[in-house]
C-alpha positions as CSV (number, residue, x, y, z in Angstrom):
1,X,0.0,0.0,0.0
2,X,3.2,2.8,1.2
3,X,5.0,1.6,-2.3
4,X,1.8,2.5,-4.4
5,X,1.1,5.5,-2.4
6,X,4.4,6.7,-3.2
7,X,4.5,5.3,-6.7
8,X,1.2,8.1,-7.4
9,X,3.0,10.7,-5.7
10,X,6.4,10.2,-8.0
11,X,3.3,9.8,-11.2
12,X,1.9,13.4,-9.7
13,X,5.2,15.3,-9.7
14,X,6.3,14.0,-12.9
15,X,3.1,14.7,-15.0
16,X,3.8,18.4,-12.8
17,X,7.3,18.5,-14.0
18,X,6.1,17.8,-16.7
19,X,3.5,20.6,-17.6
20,X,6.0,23.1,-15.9
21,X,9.0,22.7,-18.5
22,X,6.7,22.2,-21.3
23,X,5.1,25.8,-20.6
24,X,8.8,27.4,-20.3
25,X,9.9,26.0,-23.0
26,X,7.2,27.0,-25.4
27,X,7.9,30.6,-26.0
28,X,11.6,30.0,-25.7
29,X,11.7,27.7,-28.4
30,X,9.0,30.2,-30.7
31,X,11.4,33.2,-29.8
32,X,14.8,31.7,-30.4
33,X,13.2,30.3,-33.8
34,X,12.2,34.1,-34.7
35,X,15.8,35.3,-34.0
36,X,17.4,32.2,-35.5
37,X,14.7,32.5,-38.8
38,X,15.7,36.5,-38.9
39,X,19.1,35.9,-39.0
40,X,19.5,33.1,-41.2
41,X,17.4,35.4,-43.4
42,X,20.2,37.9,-43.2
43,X,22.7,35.4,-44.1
44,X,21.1,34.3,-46.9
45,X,20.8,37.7,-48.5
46,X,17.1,38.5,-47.7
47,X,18.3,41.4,-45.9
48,X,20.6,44.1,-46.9
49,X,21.5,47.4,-44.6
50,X,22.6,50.0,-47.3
51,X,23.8,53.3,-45.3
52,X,20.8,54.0,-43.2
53,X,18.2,52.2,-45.2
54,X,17.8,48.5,-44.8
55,X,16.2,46.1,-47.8
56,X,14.3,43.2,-47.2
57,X,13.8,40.3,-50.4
58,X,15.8,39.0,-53.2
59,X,16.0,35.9,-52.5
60,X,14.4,32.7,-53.2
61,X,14.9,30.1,-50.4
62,X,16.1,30.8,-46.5
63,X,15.8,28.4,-44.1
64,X,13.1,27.3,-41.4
65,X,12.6,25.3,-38.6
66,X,11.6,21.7,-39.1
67,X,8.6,22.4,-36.4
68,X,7.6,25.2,-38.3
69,X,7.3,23.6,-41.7
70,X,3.4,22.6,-41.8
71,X,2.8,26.1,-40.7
72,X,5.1,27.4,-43.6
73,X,3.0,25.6,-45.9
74,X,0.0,27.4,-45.3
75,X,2.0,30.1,-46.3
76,X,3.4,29.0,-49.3
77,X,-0.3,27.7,-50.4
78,X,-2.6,30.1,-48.5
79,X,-0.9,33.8,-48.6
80,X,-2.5,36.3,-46.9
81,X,-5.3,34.6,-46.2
82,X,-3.9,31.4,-44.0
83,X,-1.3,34.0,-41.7
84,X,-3.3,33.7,-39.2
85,X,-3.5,29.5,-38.9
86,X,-0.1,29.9,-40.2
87,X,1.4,31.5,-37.2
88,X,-1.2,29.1,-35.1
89,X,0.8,25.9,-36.5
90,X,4.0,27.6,-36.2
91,X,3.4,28.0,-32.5
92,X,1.8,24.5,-32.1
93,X,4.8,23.3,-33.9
94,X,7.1,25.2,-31.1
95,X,4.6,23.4,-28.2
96,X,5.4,20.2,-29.8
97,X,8.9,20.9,-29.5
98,X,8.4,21.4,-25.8
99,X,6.0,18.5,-24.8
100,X,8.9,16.5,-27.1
101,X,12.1,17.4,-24.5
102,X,9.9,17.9,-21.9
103,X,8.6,14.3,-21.9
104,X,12.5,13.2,-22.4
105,X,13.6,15.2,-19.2
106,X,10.9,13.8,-16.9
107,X,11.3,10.3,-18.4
108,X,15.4,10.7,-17.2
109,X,14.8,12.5,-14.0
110,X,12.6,9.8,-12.4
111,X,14.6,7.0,-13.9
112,X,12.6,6.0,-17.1
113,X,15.3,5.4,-19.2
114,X,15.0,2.4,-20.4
115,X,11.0,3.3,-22.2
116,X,12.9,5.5,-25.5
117,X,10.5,3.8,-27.9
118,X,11.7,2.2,-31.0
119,X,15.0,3.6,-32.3
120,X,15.0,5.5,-29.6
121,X,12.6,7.9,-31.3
122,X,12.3,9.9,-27.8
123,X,16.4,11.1,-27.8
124,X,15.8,11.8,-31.4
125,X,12.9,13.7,-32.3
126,X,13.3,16.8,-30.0
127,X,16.7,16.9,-31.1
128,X,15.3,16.9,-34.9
129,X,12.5,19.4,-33.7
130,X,14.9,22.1,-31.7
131,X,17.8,21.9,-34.0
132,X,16.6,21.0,-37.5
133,X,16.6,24.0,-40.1
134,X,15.6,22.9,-43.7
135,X,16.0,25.2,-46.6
136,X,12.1,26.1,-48.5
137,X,10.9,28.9,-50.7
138,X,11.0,31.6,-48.7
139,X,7.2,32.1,-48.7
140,X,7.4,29.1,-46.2
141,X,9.2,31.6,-43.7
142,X,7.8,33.6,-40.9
143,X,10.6,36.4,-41.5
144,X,9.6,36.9,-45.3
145,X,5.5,37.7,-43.9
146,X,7.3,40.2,-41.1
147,X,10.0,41.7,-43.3
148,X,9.4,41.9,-47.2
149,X,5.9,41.2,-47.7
150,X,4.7,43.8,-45.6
């Protein structure tokens, strides 16, 4: 009975720990995928600081985050009239992210180890969805609808 009792408490603080870095993590991955998107728009040529004036376009692809591609689709496809949901699966894409490393740093802190899935898909995928950039038409990027196409 003590060794389930404490078994629901050790569920209860994980599922806590849980919700608590998934909810900081959120916005800090959306964020550092803005600055990241901006500047690898920069790199790419999309924008160009001429004396005091600064030009935005003139280029094809740049790069996004591989969260943030089914919202960069509704871009691409959509325009204008998709930015909204665009910007709504962009951010779902960043609480993915989250929930992803979240899950990972509950599972190692109360000793879980061992339950990675099948090829260990839980080391993997928040490592694919925090540090995977992929190159698309530049439509597909939040920094084109915040920079050149308005």
């Amino acid at each position: 009975m003590e060794a389930t009792m404490s078994q629901e408490r050790n569920n209860v603080w994980q599922v806590f720990l849980f919700g608590v870095i998934s909810l900081v993590l959120w916005p800090i991955h959306f964020v550092g995928c803005v600055l990241v998107s901006y500047q690898l728009f920069r790199m790419a040529g999309g924008i160009k600081e001429i004396g005091l004036w600064t030009q935005y376009g003139g280029i094809e692809w740049s790069w996004t985050n591989f969260a943030w591609v089914p919202g960069g689709v509704l871009t691409w496809a959509g325009g204008e009239r998709l930015g909204l949901f665009a910007i709504l699966f962009m951010a779902l894409g960043s609480g993915v992210a989250s929930l992803t490393v979240s899950s990972l740093i509950s599972r190692l802190l109360f000793g879980l180890q061992s339950d990675l899935g099948i090829w260990k898909w839980r080391i993997w995928l928040p490592l694919v969805l925090w540090l995977g950039w992929v190159p698309v038409p530049v439509r597909m990027t939040l920094t084109y609808w915040h920079t050149v196409a308005y």
